[in-house]
VEXDREN-2710 file (C-alpha; in Angstrom, 1 decimal):
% VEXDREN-2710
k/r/px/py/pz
1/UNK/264.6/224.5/8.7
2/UNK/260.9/223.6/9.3
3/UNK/259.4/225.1/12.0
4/UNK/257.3/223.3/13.9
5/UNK/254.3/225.6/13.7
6/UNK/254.5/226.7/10.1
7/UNK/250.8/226.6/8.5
8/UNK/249.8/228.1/11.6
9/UNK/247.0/231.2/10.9
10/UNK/247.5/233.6/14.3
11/UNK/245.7/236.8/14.4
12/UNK/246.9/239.2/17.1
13/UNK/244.0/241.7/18.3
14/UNK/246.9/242.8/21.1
15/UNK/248.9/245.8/22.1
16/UNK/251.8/246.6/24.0
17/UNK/253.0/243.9/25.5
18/UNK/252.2/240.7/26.6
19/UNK/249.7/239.6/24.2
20/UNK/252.3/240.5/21.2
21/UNK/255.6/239.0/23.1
22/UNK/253.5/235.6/22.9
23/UNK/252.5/236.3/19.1
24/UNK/256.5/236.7/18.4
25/UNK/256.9/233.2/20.3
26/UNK/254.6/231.8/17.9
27/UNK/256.0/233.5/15.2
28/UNK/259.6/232.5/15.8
29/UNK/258.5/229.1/15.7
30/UNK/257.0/229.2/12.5
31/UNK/253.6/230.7/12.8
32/UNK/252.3/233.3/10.6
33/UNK/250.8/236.2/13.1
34/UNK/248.7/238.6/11.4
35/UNK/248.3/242.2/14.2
36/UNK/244.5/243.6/13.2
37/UNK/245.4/247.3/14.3
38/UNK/242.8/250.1/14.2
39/UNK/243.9/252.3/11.0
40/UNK/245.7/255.7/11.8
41/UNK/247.2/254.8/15.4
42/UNK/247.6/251.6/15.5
43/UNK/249.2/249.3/18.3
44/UNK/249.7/252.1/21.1
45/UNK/253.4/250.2/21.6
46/UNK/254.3/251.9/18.0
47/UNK/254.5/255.1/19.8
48/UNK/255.6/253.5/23.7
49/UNK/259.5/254.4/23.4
50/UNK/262.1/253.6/25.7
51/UNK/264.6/256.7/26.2
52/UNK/262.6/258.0/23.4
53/UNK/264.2/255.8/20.5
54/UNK/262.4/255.5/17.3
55/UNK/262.8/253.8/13.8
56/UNK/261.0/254.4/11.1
57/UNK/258.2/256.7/12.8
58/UNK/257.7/253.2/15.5
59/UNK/259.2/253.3/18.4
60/UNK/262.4/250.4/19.4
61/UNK/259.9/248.6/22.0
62/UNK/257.0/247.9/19.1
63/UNK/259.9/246.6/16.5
64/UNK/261.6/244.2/19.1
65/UNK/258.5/242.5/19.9
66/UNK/256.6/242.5/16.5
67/UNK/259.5/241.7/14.3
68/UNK/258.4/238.6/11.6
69/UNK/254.6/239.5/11.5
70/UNK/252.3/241.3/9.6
71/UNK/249.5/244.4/9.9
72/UNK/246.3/244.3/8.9
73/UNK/244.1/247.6/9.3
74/UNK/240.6/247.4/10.3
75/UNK/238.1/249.6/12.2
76/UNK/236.3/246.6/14.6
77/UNK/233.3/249.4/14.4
78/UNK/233.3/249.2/10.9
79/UNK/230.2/246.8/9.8
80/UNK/232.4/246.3/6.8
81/UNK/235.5/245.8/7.7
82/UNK/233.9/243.4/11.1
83/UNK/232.4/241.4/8.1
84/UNK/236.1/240.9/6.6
85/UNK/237.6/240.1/9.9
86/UNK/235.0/237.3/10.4
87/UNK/236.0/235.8/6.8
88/UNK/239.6/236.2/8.4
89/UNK/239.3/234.8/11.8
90/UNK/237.1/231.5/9.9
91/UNK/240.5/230.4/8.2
92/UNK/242.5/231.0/11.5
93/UNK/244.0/228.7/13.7
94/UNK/244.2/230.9/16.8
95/UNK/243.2/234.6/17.8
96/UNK/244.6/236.6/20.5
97/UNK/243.0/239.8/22.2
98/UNK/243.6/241.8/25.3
99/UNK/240.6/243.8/25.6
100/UNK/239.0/244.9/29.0
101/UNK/236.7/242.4/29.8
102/UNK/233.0/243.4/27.7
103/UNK/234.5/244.9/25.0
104/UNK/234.8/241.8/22.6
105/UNK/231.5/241.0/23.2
106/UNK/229.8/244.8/22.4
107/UNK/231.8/244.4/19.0
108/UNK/230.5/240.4/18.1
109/UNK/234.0/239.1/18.2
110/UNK/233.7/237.2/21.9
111/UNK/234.5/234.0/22.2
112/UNK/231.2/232.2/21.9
113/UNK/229.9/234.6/19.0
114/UNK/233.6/233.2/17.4
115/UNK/232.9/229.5/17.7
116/UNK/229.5/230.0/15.5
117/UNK/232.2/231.7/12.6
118/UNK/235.1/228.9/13.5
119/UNK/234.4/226.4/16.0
120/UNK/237.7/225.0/15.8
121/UNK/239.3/228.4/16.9
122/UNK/242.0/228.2/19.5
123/UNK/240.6/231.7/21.2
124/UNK/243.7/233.7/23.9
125/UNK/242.4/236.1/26.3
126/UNK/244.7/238.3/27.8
127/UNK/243.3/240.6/30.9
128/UNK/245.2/242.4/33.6
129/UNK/243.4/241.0/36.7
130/UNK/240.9/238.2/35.6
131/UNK/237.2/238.9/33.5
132/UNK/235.4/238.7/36.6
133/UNK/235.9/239.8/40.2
134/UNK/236.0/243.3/41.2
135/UNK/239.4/244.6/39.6
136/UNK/238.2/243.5/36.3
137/UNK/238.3/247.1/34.8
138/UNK/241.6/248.2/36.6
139/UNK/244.3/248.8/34.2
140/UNK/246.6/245.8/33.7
141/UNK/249.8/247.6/33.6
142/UNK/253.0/246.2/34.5
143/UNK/253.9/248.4/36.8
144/UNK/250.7/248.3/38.9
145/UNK/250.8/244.5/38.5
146/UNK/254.3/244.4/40.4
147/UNK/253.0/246.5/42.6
148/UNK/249.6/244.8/44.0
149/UNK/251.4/241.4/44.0
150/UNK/253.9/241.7/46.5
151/UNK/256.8/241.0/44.0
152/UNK/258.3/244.7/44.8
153/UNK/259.1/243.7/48.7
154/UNK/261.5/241.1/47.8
155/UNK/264.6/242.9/46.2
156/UNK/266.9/245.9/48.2
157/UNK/267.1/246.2/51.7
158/UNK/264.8/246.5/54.7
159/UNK/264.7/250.0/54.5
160/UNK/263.9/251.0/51.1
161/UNK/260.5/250.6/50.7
162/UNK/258.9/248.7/47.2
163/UNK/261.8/248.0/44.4
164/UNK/260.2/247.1/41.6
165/UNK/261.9/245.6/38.5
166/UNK/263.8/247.2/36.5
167/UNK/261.8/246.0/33.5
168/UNK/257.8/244.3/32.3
169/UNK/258.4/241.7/34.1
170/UNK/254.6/240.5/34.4
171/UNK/254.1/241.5/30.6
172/UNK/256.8/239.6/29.4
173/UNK/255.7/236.0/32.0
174/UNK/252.3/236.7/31.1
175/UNK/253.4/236.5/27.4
176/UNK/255.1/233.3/28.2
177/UNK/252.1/231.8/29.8
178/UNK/249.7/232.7/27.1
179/UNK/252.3/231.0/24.1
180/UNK/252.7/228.1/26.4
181/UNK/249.1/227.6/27.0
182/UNK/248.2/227.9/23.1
183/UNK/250.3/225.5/22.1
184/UNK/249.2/223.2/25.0
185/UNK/245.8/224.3/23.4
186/UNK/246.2/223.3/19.9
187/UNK/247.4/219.6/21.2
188/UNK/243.7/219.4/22.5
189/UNK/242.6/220.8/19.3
190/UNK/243.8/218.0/17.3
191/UNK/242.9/215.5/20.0
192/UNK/239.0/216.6/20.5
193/UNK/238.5/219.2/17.0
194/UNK/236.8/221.4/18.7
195/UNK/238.0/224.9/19.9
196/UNK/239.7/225.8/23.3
197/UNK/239.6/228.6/25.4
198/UNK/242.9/230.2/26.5
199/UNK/243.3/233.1/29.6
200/UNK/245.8/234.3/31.4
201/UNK/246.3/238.1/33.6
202/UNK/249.0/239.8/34.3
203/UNK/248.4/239.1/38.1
204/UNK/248.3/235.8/37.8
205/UNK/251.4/235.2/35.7
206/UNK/253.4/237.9/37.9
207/UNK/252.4/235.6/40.9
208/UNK/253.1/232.5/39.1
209/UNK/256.6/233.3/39.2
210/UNK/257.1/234.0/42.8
211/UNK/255.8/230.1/43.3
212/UNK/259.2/229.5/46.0
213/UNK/258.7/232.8/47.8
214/UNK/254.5/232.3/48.3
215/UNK/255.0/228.8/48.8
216/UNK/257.3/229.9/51.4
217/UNK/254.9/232.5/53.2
218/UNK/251.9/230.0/52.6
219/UNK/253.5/227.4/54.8
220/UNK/255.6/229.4/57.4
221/UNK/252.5/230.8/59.3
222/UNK/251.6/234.2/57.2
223/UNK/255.4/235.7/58.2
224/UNK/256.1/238.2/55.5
225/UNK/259.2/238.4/54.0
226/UNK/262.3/240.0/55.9
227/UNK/264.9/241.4/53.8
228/UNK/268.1/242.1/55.0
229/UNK/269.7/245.2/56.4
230/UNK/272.5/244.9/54.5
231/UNK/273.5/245.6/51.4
232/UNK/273.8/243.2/48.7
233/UNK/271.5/240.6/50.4
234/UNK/269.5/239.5/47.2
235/UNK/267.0/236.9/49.1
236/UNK/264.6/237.5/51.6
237/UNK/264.1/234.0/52.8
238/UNK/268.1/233.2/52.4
239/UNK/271.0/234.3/54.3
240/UNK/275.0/234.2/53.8
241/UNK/276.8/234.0/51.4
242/UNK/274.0/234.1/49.6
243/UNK/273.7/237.7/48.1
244/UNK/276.7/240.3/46.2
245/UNK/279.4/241.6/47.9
246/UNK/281.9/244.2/46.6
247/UNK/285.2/243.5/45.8
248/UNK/288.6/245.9/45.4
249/UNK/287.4/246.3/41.9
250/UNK/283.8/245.0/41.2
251/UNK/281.6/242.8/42.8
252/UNK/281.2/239.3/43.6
253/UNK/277.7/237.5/43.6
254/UNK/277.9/233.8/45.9
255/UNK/275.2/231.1/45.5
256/UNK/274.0/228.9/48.2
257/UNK/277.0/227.3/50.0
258/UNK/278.5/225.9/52.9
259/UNK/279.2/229.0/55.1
260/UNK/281.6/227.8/57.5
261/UNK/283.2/226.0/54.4
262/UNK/283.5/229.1/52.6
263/UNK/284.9/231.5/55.4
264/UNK/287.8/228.7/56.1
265/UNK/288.6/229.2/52.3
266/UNK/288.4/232.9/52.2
267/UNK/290.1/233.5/55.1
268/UNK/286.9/234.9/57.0
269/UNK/286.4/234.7/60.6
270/UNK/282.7/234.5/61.9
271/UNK/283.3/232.3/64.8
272/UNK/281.7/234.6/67.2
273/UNK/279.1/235.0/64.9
274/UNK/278.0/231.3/63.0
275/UNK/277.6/228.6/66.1
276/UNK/274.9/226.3/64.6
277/UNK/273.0/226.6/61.3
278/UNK/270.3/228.8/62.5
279/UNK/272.6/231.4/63.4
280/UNK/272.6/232.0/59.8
281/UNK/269.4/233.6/60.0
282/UNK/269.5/234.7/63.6
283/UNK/272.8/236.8/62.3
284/UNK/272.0/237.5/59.0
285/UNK/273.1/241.0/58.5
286/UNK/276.2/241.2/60.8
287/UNK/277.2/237.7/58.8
288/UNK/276.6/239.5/55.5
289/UNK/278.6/242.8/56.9
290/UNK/281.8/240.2/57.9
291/UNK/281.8/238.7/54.4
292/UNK/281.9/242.0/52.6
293/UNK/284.7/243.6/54.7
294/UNK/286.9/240.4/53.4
295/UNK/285.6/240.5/50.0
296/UNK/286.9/244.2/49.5
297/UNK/290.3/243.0/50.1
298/UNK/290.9/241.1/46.7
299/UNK/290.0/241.7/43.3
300/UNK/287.1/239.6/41.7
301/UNK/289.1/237.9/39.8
302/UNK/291.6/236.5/42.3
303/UNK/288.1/235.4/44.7
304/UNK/286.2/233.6/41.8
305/UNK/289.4/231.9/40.7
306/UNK/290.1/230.7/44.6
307/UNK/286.3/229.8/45.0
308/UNK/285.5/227.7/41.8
309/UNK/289.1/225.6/42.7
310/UNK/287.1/224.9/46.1
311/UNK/284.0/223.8/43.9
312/UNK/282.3/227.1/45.0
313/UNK/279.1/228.3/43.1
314/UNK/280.1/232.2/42.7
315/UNK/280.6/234.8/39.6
316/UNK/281.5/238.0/38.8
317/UNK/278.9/240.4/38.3
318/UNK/278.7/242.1/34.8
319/UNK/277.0/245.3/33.1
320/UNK/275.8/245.0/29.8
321/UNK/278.9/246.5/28.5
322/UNK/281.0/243.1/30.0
323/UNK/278.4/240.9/29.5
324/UNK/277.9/241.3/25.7
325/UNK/281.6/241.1/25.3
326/UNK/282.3/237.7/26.7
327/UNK/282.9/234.7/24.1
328/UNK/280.0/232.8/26.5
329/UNK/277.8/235.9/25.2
330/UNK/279.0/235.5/21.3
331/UNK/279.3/231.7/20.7
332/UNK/275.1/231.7/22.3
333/UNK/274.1/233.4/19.2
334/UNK/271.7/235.5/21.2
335/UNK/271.6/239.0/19.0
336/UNK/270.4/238.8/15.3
337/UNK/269.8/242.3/12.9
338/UNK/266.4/243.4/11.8
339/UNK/266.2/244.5/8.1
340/UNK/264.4/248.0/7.8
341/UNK/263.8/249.9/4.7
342/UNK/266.4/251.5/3.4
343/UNK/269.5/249.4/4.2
344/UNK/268.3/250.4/8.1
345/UNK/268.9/247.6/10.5
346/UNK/268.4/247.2/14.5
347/UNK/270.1/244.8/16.4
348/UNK/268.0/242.7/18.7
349/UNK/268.0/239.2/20.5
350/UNK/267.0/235.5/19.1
351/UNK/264.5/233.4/20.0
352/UNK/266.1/231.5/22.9
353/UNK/265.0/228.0/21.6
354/UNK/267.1/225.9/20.0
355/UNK/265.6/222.9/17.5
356/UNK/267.6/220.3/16.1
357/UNK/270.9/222.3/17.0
358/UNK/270.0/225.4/15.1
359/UNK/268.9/228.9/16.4
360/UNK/265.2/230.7/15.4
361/UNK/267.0/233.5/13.3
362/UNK/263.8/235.8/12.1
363/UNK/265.6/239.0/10.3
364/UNK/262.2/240.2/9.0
365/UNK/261.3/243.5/10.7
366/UNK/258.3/244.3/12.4
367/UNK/255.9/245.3/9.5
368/UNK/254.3/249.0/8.7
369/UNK/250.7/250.1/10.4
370/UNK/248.5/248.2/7.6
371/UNK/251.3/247.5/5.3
372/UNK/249.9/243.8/4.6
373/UNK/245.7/244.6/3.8
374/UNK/245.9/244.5/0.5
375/UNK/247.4/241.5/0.1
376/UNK/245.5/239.7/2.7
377/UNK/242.4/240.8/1.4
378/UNK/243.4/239.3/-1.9
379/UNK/244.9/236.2/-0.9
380/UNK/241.9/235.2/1.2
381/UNK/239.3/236.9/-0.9
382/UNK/237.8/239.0/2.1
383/UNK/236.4/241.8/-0.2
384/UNK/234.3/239.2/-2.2
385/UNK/231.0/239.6/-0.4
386/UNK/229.4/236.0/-1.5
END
């Protein structure tokens, strides 16, 4: 299959991350991501592990997000090697960096010092709170970013404090946003020929995503959100059914619905509870209590069966363990195997996108600390010093 971005240059001055989870978006569609990596060390995500699993001397995190590209070792403050990169980064389509804000432009490689050596460059900036403003130096980690943009008051109940996610949420949106604005990038490219600036934050992308819930605050005179009391309430600006409610072996999680509807069918009594639509809110804990004493008294099965015959929007809730093993799971195609040396493989997902009915397979593995200089230097002559 041609990809739609094949004959694409992209090189990746990123770590961690967000900057490299929209490089692998590129990649997957076809474009050919080069990671310029300091020699020795590297990406710092080669050695950021998650329950301390490693392949091949990198840790699990760097190969499921830098699969299907290739490393390039240079020192940016090498004079030598910073001549090279400029040779590189005049054939490229589009370069990437998440440096604090000043650092690009102490090493020459800053976005207006790139136009004069490409001014057709499609140049991504990737920064945790903005270049400018007084949190420009803070560190833009994932973490912190939940944390300073009210994301971690919307999940658990009233009285546990800040939940944050349970993974890089704003890394991985902020990835998104960077690969979508790119490509909306090289569409003006080819309209004006001239180069574009792209940047996103971490802050900004993790805000992004909680449009409805901001939206919400915004426009309901500055009331912050009110979680629920109770557990398995899962929306702090929605009430019953909405939410997960255990059952006599599992639990049950119910979309938006009809409430009174819903309590006729599952034989649940809130009478004294529901009179008009507003006691919905006005009731919303005791309401979520009521339905969960009736849910325990029936298997999951048994309640989604009875519920979807009514048209009901409800499912059972799975682990990864059921999940993965469902037919829906298999026949999506979502997992693919990594080749590593040695007849070593990893198992990790595909590329979510299909094109023309067929999936974005990519089995190469992510590639060794400067395993592709050489070759780069060769094919685009970058030792020849005419």
């Amino acid at each position: 299959m041609n990809r739609p971005l094949e004959g694409l240059l992209v090189l990746e001055f990123c770590q961690f991350l967000a900057g490299p989870s929209a490089g692998l978006k590129l990649a997957d569609l076809g474009a050919r991501v080069i990671k310029i990596e300091r020699p020795k060390t590297g990406d710092a995500c080669r050695q950021l592990s998650i329950k301390n699993l490693f392949v091949d001397e990198d840790s699990l995190l760097f190969h499921t997000i830098n699969r299907n590209k290739e490393s390039y070792a240079a020192d940016l403050k090498n004079p030598e090697d910073l001549v090279r990169l400029k040779k590189l980064i005049s054939k490229a389509d589009v370069m990437t960096h998440n440096f604090r804000p000043g650092v690009m432009e102490k090493i020459g490689l800053d976005y207006k010092t790139v136009q004069t050596v490409n001014p057709k460059i499609v140049y991504g900036v990737v920064t945790g709170y903005g270049n400018e403003g007084p949190w420009k130096n803070k560190p833009g980690q994932d973490l912190l970013v939940q944390s300073v943009s009210g994301l971690t008051f919307l999940s658990g109940v009233d009285v546990d404090g800040p939940v944050p996610f349970g993974l890089s949420v704003s890394d991985i949106m902020c990835g998104n946003h960077l690969a979508q604005g790119i490509m909306a990038a090289l569409i003006k490219r080819a309209k004006t020929n001239k180069s574009v600036l792209v940047e996103v934050s971490l802050l900004e992308s993790i805000l992004d995503v909680q449009f409805e819930v901001i939206t919400t605050y915004l426009n309901d005179g500055g009331k912050l959100p009110d979680r629920s009391g109770a557990k398995g309430s899962a929306h702090a600006y929605l009430s019953a059914p909405y939410g997960m409610y255990e059952t006599a072996d599992g639990y049950i999680a119910m979309a938006m619905g009809n409430l009174p509807n819903i309590c006729a069918i599952i034989k649940c009594d809130i009478s004294d509870l529901y009179v008009e639509a507003g006691s919905a809110f006005e009731n919303r804990d005791k309401l979520i209590v009521r339905l969960a004493e009736t849910f325990k008294k029936k298997d999951t099965k048994t309640w989604v069966e009875l519920l979807e015959n009514h048209g009901i929007w409800c499912a059972e809730v799975l682990n990864y363990q059921t999940a993965t093993a469902l037919n829906t799971y298999k026949n999506l195609e979502i997992e693919q195997e990594l080749d590593l040396n040695e007849g070593k493989k990893i198992k990790t997902t595909v590329n979510p996108i299909r094109l023309d009915n067929e999936k974005l397979f990519a089995a190469k593995a992510a590639p060794k600390l400067g395993g592709n200089t050489s070759e780069i230097n060769k094919e685009f002559e970058l030792e020849n010093n005419t």
